[in-house]
C-alpha positions as CSV (number, residue, x, y, z in Angstrom):
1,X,13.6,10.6,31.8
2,X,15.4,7.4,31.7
3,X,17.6,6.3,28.6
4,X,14.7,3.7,28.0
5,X,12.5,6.7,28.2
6,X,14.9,8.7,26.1
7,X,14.9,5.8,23.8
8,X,11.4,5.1,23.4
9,X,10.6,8.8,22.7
10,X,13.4,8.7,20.0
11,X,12.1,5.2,18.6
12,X,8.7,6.9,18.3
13,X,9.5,10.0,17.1
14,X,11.3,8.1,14.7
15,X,8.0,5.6,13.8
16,X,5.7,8.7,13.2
17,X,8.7,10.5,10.9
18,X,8.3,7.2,9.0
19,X,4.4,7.3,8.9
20,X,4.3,10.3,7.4
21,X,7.1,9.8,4.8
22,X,4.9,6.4,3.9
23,X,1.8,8.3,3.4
24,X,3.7,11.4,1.4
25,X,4.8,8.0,-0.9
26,X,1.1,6.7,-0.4
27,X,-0.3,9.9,-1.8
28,X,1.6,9.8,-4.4
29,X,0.1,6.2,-5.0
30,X,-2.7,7.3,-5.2
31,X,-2.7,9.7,-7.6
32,X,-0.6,7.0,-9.9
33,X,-3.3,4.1,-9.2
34,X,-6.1,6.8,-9.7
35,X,-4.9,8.0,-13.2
36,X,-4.2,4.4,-14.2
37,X,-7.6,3.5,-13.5
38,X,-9.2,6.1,-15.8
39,X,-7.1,5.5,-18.2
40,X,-8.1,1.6,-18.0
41,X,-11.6,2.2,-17.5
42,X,-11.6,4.8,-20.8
43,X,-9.5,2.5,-22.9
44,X,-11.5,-1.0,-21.5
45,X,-14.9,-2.3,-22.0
46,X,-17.5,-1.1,-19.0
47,X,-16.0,-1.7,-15.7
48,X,-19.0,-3.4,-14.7
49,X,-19.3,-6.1,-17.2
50,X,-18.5,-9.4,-15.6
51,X,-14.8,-11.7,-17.1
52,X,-15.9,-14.7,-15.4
53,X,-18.9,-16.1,-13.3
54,X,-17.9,-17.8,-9.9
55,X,-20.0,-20.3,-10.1
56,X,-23.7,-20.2,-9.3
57,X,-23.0,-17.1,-6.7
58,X,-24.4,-13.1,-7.9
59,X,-21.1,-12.2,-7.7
60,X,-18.2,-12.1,-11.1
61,X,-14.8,-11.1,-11.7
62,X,-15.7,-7.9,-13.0
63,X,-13.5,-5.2,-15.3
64,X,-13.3,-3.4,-12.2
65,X,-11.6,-6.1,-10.5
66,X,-9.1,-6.1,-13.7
67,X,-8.6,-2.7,-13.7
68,X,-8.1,-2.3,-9.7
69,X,-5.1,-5.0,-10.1
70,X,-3.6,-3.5,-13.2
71,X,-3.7,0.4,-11.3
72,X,-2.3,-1.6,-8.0
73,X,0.7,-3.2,-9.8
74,X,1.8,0.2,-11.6
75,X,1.4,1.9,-8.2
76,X,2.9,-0.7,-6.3
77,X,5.9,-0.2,-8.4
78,X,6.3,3.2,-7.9
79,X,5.9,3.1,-4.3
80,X,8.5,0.7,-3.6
81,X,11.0,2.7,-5.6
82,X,10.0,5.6,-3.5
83,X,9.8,3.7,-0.2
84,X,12.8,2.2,-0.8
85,X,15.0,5.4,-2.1
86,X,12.9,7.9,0.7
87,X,11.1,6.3,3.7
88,X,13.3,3.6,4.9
89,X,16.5,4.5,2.7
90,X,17.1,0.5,2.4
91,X,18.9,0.8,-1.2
92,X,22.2,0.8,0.4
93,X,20.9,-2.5,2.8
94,X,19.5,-4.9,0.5
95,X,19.5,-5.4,-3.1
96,X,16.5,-4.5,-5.0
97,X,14.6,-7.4,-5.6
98,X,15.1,-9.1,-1.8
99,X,13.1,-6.4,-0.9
100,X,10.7,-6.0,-4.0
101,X,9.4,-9.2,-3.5
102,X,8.1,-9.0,-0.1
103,X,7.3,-5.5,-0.8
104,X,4.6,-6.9,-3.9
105,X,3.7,-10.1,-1.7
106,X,2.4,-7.5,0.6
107,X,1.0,-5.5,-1.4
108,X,-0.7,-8.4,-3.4
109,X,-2.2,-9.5,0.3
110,X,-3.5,-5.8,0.7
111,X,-5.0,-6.3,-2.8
112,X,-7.0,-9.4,-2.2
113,X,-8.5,-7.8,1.4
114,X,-9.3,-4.4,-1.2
115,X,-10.2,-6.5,-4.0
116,X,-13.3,-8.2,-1.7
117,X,-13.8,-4.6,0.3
118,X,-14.2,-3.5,-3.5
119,X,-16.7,-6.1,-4.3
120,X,-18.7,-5.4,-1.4
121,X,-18.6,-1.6,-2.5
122,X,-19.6,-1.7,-6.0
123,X,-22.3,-5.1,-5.7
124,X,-25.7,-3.6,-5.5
125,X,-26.9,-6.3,-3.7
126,X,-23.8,-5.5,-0.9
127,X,-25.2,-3.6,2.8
128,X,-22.2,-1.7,2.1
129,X,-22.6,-0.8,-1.4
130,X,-22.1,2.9,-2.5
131,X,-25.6,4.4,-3.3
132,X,-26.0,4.5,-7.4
133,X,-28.8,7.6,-7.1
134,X,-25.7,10.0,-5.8
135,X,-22.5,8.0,-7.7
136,X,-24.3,7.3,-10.9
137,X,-20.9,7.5,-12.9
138,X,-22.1,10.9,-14.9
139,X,-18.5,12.1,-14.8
140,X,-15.2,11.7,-12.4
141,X,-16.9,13.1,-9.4
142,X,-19.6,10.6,-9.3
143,X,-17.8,7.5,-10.1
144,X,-18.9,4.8,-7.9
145,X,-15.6,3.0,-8.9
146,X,-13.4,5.4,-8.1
147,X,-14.9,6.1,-4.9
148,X,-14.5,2.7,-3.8
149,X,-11.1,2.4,-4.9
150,X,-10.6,5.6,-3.0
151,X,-12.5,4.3,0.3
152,X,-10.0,0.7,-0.6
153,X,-6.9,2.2,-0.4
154,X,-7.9,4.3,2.7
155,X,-8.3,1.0,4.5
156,X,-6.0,-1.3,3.8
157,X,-2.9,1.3,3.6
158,X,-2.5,0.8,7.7
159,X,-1.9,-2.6,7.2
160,X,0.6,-2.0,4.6
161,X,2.6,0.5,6.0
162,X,2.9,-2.2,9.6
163,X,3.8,-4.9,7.3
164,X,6.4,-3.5,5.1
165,X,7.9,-1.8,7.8
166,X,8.2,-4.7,9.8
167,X,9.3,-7.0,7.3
168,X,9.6,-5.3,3.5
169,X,12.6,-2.9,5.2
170,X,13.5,-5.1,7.7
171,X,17.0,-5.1,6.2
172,X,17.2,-1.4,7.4
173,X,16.7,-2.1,11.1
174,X,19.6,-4.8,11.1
175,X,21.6,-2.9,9.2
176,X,21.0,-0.1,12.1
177,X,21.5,-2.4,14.9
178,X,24.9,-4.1,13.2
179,X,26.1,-0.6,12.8
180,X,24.9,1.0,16.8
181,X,26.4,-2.7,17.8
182,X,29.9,-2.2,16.1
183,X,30.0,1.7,16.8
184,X,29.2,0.4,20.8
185,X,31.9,-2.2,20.7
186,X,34.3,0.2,19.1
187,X,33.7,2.8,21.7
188,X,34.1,0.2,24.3
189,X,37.5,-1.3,23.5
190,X,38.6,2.4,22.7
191,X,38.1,3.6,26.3
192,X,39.9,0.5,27.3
């Protein structure tokens, strides 16, 4: 194989390496966003119980929506600081809040594509709503909510993982590339 073979194979290997550090992290989101939703939904009114009509439409900002934001901020938080220190090692590449900030704006567009995925999940009128005879919120295991905020995050982490890598952490590839750059222009004036 070719170095553009050899390269590919390495830039790959490399990609997956970062997959599954991102989804070690991701777990570990989960397990934060799920444990910061039961604690909202024991501490908050019923998660069903509409905040604010949208107009003449079925549909309401619901608790649930509340408490899906408030769980996705404190595991949003989390994740970046592990992203950042673990998966793409960027700390030492840009300062904390350049990368925060994309890292939330992400995040926040995940959350509005899980937010309405949510919706669809929990509204009884939804095709796709999860069946209230077998999740009839009787106890953990049976919580329609957490389900769907299971079956969110499931879905929209792909699209996270692609768009903080390409632009969250992007301070890590160029940083990379300077360095392979400078090390390759070194070693070429040095065999002159």
């Amino acid at each position: 194989m070719g170095s553009r073979g050899t390269a590919l194979t390495t830039r790959h290997r490399r990609n997956v390496h970062l997959l599954l550090r991102f989804s070690a992290v991701g777990a570990s989101g989960v397990v934060v966003n799920l444990c910061t939703l039961v604690l909202l939904r024991r501490l908050g009114p019923h998660f069903d119980d509409a905040v604010v009509a949208i107009g003449s439409t079925g549909y309401n900002v619901r608790w649930y929506h509340v408490y899906s934001t408030l769980a996705f901020l404190v595991a949003n938080l989390s994740n970046f600081q592990l992203n950042r220190t673990w998966t793409f090692r960027s700390s030492r590449a840009a300062s904390w809040t350049r990368e925060y900030w994309p890292f939330l704006a992400v995040g926040l567009a995940a959350q509005a594509v899980g937010l309405a995925l949510l919706t669809l999940l929990m509204h009884p009128d939804s095709p796709v709503s999860l069946p209230t005879d077998v999740l009839d919120d009787t106890s953990g295991l049976r919580n329609r909510l957490y389900w769907s905020q299971l079956v969110v995050i499931a879905l929209v982490t792909p699209m996270s993982f692609v768009l903080n890598k390409l632009w969250t952490f992007a301070a890590v590839r160029t940083a990379r590339l300077e360095a392979a750059a400078a090390e390759a222009e070194a070693g070429a004036h040095h065999g002159q």
